[in-house]
mmCIF entry with sequence, helices, sheets and N, C-alpha, C, O atoms, coordinates in Angstrom:
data_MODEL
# 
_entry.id   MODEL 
# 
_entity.id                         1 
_entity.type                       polymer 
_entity.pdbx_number_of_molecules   1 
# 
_entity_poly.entity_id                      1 
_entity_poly.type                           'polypeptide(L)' 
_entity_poly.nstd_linkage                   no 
_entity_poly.nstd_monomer                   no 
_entity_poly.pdbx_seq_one_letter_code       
;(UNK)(UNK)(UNK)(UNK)(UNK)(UNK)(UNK)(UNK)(UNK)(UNK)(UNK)(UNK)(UNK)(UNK)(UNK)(UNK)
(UNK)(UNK)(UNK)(UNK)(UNK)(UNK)(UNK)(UNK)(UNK)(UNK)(UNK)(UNK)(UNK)(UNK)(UNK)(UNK)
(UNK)(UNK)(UNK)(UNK)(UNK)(UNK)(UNK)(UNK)(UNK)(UNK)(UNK)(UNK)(UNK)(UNK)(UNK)(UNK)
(UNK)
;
_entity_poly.pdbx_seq_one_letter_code_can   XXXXXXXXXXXXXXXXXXXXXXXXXXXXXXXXXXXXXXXXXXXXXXXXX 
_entity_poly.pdbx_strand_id                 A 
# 
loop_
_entity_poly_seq.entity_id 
_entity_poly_seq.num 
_entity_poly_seq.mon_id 
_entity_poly_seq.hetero 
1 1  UNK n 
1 2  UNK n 
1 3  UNK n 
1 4  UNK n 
1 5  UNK n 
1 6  UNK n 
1 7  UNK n 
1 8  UNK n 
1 9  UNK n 
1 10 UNK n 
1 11 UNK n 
1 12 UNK n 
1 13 UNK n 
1 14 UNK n 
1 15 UNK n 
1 16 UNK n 
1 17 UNK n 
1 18 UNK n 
1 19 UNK n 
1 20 UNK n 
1 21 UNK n 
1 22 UNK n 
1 23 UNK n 
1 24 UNK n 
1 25 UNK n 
1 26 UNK n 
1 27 UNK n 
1 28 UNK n 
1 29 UNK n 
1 30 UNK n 
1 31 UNK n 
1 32 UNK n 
1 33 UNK n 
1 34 UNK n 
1 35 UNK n 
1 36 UNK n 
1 37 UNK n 
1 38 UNK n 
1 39 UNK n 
1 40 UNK n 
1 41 UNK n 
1 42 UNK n 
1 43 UNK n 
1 44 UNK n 
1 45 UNK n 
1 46 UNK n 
1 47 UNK n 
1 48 UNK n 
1 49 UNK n 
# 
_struct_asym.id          A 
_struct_asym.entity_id   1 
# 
_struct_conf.conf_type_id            HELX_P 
_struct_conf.id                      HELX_P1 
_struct_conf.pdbx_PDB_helix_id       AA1 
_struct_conf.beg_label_comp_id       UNK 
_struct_conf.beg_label_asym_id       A 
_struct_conf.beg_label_seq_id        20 
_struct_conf.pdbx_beg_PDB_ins_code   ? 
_struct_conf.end_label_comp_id       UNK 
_struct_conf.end_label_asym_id       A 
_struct_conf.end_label_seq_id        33 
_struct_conf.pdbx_end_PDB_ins_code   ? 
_struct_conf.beg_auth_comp_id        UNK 
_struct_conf.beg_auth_asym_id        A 
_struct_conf.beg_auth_seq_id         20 
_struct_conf.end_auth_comp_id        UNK 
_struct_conf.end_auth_asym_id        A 
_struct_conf.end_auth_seq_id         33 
_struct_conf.pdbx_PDB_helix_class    1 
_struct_conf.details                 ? 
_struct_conf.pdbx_PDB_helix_length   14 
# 
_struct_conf_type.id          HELX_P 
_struct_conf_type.criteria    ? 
_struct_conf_type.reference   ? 
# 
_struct_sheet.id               AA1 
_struct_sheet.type             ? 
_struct_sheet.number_strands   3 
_struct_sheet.details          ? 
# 
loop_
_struct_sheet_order.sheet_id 
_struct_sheet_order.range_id_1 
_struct_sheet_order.range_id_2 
_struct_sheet_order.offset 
_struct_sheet_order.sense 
AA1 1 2 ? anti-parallel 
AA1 2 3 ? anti-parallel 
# 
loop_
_struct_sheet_range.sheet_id 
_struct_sheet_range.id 
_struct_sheet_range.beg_label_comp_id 
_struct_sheet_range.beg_label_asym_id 
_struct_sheet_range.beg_label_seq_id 
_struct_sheet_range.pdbx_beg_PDB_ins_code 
_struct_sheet_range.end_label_comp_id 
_struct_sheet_range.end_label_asym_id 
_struct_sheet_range.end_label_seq_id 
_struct_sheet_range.pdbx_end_PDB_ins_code 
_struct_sheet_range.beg_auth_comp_id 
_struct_sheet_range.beg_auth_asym_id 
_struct_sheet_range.beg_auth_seq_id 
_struct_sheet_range.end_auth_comp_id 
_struct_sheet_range.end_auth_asym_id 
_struct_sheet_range.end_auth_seq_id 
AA1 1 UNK A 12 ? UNK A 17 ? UNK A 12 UNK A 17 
AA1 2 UNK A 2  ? UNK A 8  ? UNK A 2  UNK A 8  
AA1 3 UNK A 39 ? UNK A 45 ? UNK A 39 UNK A 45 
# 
loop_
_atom_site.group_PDB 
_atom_site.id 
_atom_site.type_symbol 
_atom_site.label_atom_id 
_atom_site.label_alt_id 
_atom_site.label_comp_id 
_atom_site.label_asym_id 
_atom_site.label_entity_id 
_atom_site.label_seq_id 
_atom_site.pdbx_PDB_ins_code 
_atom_site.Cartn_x 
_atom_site.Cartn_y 
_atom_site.Cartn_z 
_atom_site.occupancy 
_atom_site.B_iso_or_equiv 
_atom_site.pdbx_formal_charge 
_atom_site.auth_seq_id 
_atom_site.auth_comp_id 
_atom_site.auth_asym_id 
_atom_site.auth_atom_id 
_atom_site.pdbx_PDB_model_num 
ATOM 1   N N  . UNK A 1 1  ? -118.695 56.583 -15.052 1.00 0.00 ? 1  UNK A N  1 
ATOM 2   C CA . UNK A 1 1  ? -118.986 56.571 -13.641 1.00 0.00 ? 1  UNK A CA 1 
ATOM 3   C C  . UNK A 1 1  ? -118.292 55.346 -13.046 1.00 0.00 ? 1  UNK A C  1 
ATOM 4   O O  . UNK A 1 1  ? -118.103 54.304 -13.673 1.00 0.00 ? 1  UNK A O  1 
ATOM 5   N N  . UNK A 1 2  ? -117.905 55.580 -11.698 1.00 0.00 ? 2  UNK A N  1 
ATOM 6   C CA . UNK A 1 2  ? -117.212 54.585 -10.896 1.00 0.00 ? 2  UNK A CA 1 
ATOM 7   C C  . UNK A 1 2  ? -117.745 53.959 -9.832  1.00 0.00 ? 2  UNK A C  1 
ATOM 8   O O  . UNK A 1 2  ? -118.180 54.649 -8.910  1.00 0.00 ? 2  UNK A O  1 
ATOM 9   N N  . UNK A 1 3  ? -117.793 52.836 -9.781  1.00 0.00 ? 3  UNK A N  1 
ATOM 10  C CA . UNK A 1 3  ? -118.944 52.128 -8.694  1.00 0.00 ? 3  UNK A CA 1 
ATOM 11  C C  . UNK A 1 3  ? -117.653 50.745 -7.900  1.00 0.00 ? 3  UNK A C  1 
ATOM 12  O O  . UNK A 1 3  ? -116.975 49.899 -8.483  1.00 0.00 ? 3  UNK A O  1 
ATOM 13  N N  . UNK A 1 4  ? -117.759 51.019 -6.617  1.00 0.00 ? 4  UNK A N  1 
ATOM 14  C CA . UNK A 1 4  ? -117.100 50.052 -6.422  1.00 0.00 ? 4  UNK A CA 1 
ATOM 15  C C  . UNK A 1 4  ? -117.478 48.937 -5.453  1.00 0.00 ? 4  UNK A C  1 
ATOM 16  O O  . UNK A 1 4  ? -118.176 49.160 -4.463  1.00 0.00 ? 4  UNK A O  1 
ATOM 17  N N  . UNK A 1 5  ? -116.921 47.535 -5.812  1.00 0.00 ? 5  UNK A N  1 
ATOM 18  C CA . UNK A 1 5  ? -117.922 46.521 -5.369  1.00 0.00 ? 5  UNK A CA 1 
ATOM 19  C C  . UNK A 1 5  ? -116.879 45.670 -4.513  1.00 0.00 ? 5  UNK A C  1 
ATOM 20  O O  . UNK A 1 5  ? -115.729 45.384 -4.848  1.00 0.00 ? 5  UNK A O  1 
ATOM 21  N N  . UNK A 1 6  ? -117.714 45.238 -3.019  1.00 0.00 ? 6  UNK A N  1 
ATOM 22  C CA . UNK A 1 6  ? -116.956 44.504 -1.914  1.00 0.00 ? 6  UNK A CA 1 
ATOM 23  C C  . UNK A 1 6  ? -117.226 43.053 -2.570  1.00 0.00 ? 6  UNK A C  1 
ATOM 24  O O  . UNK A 1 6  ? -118.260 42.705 -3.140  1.00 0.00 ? 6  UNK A O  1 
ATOM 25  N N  . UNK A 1 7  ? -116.137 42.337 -2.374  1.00 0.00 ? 7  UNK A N  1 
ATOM 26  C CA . UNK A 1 7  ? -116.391 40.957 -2.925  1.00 0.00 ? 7  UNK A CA 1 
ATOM 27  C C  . UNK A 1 7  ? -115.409 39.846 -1.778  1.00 0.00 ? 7  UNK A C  1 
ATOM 28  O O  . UNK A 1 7  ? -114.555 40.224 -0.977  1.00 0.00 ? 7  UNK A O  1 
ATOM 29  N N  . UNK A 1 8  ? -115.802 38.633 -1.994  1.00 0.00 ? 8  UNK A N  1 
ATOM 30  C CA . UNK A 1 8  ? -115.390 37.904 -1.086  1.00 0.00 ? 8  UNK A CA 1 
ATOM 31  C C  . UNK A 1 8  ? -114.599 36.879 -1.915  1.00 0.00 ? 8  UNK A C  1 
ATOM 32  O O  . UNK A 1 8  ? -114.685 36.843 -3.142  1.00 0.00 ? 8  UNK A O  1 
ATOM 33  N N  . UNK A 1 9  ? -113.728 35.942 -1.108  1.00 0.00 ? 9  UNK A N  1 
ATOM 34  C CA . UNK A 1 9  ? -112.277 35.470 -2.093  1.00 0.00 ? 9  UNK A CA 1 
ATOM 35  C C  . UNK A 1 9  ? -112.791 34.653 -3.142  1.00 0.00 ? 9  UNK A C  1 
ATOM 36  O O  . UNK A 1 9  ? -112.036 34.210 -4.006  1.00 0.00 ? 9  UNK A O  1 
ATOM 37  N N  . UNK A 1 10 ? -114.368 34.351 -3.138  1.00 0.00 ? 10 UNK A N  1 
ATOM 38  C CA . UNK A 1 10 ? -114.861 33.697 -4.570  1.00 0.00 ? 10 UNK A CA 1 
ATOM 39  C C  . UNK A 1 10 ? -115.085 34.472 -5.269  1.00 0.00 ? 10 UNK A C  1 
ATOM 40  O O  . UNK A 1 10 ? -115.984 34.122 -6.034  1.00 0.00 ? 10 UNK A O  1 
ATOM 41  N N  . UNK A 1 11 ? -114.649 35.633 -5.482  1.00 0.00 ? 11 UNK A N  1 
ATOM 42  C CA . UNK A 1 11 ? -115.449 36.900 -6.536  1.00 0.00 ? 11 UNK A CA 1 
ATOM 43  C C  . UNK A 1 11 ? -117.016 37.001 -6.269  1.00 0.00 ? 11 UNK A C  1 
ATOM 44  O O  . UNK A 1 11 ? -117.779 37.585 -7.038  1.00 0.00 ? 11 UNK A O  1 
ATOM 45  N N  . UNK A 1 12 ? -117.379 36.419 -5.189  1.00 0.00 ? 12 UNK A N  1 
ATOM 46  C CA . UNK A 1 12 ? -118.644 36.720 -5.298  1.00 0.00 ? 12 UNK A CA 1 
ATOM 47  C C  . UNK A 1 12 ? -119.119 38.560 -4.876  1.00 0.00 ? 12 UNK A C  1 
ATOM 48  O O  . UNK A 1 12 ? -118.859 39.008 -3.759  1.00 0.00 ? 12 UNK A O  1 
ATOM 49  N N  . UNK A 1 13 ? -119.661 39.233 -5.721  1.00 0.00 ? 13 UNK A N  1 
ATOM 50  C CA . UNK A 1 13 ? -120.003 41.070 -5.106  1.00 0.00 ? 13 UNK A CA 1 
ATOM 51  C C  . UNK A 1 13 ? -121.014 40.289 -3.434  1.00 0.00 ? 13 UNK A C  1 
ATOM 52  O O  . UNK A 1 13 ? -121.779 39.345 -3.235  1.00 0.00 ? 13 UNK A O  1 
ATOM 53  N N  . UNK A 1 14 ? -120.411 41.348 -2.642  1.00 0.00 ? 14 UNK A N  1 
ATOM 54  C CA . UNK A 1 14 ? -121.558 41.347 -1.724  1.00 0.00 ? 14 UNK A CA 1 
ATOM 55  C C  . UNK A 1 14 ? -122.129 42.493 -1.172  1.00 0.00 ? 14 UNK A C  1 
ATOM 56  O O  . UNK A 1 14 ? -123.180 42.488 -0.532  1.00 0.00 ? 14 UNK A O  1 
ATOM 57  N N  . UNK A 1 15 ? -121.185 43.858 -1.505  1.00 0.00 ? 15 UNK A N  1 
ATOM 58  C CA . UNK A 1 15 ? -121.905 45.051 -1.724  1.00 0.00 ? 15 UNK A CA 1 
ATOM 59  C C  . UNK A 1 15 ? -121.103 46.039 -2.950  1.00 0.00 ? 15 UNK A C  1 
ATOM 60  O O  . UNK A 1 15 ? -119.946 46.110 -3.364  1.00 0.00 ? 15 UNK A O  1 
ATOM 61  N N  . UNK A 1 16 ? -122.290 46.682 -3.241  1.00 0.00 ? 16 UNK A N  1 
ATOM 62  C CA . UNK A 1 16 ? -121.564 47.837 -3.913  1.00 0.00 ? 16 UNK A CA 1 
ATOM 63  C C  . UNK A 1 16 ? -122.130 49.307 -3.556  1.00 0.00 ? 16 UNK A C  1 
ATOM 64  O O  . UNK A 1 16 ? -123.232 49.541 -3.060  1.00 0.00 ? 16 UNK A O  1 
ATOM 65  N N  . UNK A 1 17 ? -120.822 50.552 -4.031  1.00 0.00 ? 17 UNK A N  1 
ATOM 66  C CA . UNK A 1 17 ? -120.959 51.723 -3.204  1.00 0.00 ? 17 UNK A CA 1 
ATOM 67  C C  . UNK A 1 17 ? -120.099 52.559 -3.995  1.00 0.00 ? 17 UNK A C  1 
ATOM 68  O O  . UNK A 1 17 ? -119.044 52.394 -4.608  1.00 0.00 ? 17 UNK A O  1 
ATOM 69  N N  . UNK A 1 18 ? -120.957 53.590 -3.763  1.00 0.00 ? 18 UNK A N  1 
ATOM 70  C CA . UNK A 1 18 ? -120.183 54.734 -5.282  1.00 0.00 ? 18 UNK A CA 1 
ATOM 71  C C  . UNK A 1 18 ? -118.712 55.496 -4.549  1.00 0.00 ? 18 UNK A C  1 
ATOM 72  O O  . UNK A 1 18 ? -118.056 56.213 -5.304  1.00 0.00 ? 18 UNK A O  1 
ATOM 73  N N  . UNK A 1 19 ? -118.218 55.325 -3.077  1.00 0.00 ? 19 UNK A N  1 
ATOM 74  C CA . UNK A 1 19 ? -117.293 56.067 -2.714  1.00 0.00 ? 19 UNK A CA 1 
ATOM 75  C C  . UNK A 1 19 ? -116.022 54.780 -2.354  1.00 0.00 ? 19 UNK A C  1 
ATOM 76  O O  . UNK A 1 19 ? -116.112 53.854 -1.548  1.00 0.00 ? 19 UNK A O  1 
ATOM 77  N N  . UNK A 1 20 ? -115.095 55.067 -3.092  1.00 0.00 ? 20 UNK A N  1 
ATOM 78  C CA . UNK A 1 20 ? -113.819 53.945 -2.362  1.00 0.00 ? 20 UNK A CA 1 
ATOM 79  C C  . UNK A 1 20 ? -113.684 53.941 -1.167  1.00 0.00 ? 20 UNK A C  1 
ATOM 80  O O  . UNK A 1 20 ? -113.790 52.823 -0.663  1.00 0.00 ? 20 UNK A O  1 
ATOM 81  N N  . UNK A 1 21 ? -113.464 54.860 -0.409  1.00 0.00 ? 21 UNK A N  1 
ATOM 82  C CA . UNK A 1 21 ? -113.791 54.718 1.202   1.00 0.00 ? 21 UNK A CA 1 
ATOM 83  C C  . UNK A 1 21 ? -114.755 54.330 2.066   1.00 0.00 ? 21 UNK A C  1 
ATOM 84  O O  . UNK A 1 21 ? -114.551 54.034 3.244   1.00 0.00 ? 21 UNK A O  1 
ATOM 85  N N  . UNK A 1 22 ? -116.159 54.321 1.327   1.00 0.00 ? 22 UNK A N  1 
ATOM 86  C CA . UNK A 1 22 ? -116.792 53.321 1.559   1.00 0.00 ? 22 UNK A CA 1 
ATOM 87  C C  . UNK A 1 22 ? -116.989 52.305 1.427   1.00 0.00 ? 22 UNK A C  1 
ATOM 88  O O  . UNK A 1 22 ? -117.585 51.531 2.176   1.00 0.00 ? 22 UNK A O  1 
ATOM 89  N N  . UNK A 1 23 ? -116.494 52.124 0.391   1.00 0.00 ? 23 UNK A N  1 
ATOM 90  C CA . UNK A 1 23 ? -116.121 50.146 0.126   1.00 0.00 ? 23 UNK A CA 1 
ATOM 91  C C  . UNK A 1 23 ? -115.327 49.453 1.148   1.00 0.00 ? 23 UNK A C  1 
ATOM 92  O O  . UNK A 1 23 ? -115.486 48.327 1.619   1.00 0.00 ? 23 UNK A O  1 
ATOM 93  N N  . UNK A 1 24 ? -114.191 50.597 1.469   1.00 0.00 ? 24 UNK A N  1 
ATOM 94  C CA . UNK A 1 24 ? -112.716 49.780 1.702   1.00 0.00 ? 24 UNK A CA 1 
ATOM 95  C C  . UNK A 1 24 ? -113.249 49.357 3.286   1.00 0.00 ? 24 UNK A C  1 
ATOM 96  O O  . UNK A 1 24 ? -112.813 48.357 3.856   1.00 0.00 ? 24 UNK A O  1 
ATOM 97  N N  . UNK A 1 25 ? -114.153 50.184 3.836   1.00 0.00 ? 25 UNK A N  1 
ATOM 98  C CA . UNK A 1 25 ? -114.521 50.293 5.503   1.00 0.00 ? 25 UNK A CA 1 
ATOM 99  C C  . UNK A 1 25 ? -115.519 49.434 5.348   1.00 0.00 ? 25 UNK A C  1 
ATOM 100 O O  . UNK A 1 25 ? -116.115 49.078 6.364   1.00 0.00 ? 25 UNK A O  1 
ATOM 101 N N  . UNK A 1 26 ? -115.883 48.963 4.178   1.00 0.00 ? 26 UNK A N  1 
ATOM 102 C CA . UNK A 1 26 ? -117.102 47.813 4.252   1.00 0.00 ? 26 UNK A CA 1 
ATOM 103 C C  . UNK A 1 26 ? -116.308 46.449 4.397   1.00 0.00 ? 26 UNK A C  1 
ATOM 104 O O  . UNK A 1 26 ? -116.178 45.676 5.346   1.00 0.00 ? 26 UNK A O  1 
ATOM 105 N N  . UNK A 1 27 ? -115.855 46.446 3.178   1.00 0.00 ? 27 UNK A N  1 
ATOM 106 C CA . UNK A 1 27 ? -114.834 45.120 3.122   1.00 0.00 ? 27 UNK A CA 1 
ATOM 107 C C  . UNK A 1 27 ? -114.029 45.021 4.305   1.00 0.00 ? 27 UNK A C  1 
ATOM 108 O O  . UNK A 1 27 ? -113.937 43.854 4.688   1.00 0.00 ? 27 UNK A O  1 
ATOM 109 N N  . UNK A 1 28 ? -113.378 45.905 5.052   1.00 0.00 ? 28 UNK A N  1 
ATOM 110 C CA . UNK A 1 28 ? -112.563 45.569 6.392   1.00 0.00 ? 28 UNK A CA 1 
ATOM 111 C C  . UNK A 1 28 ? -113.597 45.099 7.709   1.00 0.00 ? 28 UNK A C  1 
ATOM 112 O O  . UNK A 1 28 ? -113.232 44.319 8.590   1.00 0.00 ? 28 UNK A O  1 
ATOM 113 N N  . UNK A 1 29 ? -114.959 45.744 7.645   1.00 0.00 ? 29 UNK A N  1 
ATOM 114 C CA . UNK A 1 29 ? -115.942 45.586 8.518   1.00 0.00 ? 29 UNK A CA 1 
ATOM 115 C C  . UNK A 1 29 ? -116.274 44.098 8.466   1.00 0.00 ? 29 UNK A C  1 
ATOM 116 O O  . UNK A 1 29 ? -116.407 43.282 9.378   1.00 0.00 ? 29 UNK A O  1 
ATOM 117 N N  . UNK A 1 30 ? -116.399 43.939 6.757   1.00 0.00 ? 30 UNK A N  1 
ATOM 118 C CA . UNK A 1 30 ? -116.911 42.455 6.142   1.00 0.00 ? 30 UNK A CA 1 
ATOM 119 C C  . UNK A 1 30 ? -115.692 41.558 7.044   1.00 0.00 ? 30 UNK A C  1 
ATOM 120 O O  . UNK A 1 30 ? -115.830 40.859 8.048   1.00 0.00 ? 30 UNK A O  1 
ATOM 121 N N  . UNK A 1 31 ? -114.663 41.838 6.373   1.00 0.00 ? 31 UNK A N  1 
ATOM 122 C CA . UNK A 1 31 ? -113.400 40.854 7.044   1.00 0.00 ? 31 UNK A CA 1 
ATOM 123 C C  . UNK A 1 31 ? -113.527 40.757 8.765   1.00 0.00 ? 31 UNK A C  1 
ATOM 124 O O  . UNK A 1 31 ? -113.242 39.775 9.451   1.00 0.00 ? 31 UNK A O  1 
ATOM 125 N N  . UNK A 1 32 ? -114.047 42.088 9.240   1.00 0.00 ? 32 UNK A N  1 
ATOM 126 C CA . UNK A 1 32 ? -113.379 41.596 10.965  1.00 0.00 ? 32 UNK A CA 1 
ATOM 127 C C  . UNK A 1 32 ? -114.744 40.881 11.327  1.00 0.00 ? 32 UNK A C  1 
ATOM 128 O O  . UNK A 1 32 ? -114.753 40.345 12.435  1.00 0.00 ? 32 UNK A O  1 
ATOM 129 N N  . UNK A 1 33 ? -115.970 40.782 10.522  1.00 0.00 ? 33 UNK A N  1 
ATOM 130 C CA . UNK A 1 33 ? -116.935 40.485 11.175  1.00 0.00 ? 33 UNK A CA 1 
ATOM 131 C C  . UNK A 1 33 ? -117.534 38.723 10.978  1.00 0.00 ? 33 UNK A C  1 
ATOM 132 O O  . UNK A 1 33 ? -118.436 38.016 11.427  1.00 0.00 ? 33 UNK A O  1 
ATOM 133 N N  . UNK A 1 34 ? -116.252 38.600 9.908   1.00 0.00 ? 34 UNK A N  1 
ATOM 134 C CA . UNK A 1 34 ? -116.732 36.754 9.261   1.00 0.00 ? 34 UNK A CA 1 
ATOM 135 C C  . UNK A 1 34 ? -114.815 36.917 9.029   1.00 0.00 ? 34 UNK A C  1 
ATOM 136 O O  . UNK A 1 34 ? -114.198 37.420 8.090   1.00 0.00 ? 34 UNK A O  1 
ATOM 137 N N  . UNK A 1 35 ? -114.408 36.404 10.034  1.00 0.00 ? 35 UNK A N  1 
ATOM 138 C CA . UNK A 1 35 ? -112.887 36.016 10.067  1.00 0.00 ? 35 UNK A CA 1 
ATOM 139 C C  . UNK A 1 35 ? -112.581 35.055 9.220   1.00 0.00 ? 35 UNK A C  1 
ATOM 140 O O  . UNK A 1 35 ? -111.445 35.180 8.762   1.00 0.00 ? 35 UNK A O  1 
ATOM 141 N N  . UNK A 1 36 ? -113.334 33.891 8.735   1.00 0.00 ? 36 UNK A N  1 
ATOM 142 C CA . UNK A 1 36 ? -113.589 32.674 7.925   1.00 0.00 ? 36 UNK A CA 1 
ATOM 143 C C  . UNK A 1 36 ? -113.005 32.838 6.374   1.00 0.00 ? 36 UNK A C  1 
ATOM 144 O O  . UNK A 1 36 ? -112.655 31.973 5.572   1.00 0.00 ? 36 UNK A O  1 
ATOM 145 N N  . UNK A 1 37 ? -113.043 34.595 6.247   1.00 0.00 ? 37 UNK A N  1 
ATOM 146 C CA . UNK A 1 37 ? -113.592 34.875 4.762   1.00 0.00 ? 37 UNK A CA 1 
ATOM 147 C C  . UNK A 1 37 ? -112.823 36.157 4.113   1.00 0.00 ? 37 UNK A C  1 
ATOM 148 O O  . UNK A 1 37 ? -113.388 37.060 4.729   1.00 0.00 ? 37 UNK A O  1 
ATOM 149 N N  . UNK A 1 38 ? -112.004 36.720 3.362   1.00 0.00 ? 38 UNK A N  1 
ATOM 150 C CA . UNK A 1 38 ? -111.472 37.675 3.008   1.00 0.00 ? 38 UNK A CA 1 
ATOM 151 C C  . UNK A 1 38 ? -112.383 38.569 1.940   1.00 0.00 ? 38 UNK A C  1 
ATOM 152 O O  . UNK A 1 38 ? -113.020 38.323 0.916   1.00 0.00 ? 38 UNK A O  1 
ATOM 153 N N  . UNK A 1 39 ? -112.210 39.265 2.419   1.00 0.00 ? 39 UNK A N  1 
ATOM 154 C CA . UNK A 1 39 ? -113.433 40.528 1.452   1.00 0.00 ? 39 UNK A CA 1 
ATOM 155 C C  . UNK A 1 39 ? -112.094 41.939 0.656   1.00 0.00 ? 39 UNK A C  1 
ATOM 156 O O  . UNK A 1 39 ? -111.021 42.310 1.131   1.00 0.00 ? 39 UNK A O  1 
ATOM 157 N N  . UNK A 1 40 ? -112.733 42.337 -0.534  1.00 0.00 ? 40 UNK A N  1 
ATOM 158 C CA . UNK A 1 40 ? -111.829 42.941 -0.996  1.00 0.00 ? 40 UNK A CA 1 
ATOM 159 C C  . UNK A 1 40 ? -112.436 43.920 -1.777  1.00 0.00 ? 40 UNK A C  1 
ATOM 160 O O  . UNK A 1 40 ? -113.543 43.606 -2.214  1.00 0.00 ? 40 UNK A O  1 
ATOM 161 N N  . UNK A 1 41 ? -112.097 44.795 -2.011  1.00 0.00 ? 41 UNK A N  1 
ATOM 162 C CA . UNK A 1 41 ? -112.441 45.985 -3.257  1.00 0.00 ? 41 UNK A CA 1 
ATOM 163 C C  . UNK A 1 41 ? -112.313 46.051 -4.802  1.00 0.00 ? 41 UNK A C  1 
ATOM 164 O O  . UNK A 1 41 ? -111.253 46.647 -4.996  1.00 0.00 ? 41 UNK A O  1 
ATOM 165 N N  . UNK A 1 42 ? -112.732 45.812 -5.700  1.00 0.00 ? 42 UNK A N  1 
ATOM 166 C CA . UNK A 1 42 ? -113.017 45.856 -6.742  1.00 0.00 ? 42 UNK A CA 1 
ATOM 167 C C  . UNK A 1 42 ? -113.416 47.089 -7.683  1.00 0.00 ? 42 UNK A C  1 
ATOM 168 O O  . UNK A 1 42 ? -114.594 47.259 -7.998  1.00 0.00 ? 42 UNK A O  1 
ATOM 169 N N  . UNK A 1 43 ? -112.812 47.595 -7.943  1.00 0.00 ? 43 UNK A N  1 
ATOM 170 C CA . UNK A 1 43 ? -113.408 49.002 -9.367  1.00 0.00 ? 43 UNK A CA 1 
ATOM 171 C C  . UNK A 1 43 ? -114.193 48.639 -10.614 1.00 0.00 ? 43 UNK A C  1 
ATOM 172 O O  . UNK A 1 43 ? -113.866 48.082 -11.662 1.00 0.00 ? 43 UNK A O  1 
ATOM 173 N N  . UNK A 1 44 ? -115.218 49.087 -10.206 1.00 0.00 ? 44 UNK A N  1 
ATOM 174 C CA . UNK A 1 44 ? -115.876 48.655 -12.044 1.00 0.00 ? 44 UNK A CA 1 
ATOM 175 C C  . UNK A 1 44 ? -116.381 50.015 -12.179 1.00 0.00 ? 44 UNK A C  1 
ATOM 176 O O  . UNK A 1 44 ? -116.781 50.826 -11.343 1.00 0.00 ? 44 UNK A O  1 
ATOM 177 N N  . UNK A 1 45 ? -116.219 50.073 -13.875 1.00 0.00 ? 45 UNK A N  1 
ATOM 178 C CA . UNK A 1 45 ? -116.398 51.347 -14.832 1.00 0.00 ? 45 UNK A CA 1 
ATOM 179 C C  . UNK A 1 45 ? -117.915 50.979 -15.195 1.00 0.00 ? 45 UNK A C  1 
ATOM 180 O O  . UNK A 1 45 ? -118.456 49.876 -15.256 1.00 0.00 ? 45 UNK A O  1 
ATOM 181 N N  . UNK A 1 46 ? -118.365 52.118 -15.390 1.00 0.00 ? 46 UNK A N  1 
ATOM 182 C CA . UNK A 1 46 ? -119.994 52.072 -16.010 1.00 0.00 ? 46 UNK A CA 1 
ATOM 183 C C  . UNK A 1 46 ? -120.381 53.050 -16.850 1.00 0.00 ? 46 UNK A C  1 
ATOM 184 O O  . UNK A 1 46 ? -120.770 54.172 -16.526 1.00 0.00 ? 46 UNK A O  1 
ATOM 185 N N  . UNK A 1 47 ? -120.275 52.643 -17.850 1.00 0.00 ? 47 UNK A N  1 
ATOM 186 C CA . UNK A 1 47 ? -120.591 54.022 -19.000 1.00 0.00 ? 47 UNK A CA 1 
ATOM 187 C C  . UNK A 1 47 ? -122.368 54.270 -19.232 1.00 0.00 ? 47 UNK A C  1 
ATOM 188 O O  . UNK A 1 47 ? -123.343 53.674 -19.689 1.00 0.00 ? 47 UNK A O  1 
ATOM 189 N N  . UNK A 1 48 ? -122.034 55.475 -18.626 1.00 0.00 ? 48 UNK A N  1 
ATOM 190 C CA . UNK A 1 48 ? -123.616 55.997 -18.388 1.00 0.00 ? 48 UNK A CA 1 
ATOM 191 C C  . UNK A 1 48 ? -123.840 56.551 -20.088 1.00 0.00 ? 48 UNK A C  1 
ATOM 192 O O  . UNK A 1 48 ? -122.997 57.154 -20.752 1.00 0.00 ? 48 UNK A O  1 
ATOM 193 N N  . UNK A 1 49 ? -125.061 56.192 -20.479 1.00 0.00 ? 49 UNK A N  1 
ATOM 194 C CA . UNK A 1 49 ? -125.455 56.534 -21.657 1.00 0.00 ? 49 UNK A CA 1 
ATOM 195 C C  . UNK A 1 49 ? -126.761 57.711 -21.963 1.00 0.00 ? 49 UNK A C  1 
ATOM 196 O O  . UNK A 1 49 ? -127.083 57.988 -23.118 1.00 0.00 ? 49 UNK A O  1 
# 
């Protein structure tokens, strides 16, 4: 399974969301809404057991 996580230029996650297009409109939302701060998309794998 694929989960993808908005993060800011410290690697810190500040959201995560199971659709890439929802990430990417988070992180751009994140960016226009704290200009200060670059937000970015991240892919992490999760092996469901």
């Amino acid at each position: 399974m694929t989960q993808y996580q908005v993060m800011d230029e410290e690697n810190h996650c500040i959201a995560t969301c199971q659709h890439l297009q929802e990430a990417m409109y988070t992180a751009q939302d994140f960016t226009l809404w704290d200009e200060e701060h670059y937000y970015h998309v991240e892919e992490l794998d999760i092996e469901v057991v």
